[in-house]
C-alpha positions in Angstrom: -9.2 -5.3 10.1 -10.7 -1.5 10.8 -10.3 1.1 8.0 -7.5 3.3 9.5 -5.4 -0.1 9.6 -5.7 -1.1 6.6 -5.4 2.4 5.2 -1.6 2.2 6.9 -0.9 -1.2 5.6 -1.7 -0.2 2.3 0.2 2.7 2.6 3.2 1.1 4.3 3.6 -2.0 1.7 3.7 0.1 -1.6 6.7 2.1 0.5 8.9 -1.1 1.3 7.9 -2.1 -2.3 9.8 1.0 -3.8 12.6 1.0 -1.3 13.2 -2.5 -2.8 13.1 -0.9 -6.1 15.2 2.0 -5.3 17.8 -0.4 -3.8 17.5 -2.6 -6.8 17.8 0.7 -8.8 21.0 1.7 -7.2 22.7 -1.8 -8.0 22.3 -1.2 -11.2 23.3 2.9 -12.0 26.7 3.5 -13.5 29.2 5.2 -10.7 28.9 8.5 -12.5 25.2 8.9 -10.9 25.9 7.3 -7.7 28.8 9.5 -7.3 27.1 12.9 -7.7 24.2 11.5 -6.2 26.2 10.6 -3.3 24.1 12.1 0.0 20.8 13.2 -1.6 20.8 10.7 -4.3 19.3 7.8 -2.3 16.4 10.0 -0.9 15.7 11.0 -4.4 16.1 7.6 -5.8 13.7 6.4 -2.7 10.9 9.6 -3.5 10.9 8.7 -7.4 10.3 5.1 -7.1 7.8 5.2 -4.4 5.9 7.9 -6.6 6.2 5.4 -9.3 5.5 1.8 -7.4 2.5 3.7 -6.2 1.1 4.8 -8.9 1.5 1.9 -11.1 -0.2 -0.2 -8.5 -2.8 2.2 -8.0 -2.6 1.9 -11.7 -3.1 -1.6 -12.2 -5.1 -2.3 -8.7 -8.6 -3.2 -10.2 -7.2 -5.3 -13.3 -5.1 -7.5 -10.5 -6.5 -10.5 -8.8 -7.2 -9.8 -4.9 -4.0 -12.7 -3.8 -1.4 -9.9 -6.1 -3.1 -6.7 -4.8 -2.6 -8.0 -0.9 1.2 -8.6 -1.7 1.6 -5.1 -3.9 -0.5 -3.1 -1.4 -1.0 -5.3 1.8 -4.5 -5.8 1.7 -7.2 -6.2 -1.4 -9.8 -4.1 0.6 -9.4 -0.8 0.2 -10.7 1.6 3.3 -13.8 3.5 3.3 -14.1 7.0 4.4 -17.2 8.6 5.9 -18.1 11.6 7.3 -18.2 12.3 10.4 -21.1 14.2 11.6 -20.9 17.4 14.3 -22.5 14.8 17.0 -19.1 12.5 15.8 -21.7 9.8 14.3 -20.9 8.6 10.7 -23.6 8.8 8.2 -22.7 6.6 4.8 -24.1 9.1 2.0 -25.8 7.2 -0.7 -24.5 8.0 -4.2 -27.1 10.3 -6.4 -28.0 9.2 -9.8 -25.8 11.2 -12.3 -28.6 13.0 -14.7 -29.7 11.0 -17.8 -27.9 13.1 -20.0 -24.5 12.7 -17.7 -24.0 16.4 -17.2 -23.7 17.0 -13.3 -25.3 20.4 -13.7 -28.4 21.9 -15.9 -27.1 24.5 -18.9 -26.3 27.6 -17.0 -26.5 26.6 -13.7 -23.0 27.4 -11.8 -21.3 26.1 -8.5 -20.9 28.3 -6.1 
């Protein structure tokens, strides 16, 4: 499967995960919410448990085995984004070794 597939899968499947849960949600809240949430209240309820399904699975992703993050998130590979180069090639940059002392930058050097 490429990378920008799988990237929609998993992006797709955590979505109809927490419209189950918002649905599930709405069973279950007492008809003074549901009434003055009436309209708005089931695109709220929808936003606030997709923010949450996501990032409890995001969460919980690399303590899961690979079978339970495909059915959470659709696939257990997650994509990999390169850069493209001007030309449209992809180089795959190679991850530097952090410094011994695990400071990113000398003492007084700044980012600019």
């Amino acid at each position: 499967m490429s990378d920008k597939l799988t990237s929609i899968i998993r992006t797709v499947v955590p979505g109809a995960w927490a419209t189950l849960v918002a649905w599930l949600v709405s069973l279950g809240l007492p008809a003074f919410v549901t009434d003055w949430l009436t309209g708005l209240g089931g695109k709220v309820t929808s936003l606030v448990a997709l923010a949450a399904v996501y990032a409890f699975v995001r969460w919980v992703e690399p303590r899961l085995p690979a079978w339970l993050t495909t059915l959470l998130l659709g696939s257990a590979k997650p994509p990999t984004y390169a850069p493209q180069n001007p030309d449209g090639s992809v180089t795959i940059p190679q991850d530097p070794k952090p410094p011994a002392d695990g400071l990113r930058f000398a003492p007084g050097e700044t980012f600019e």
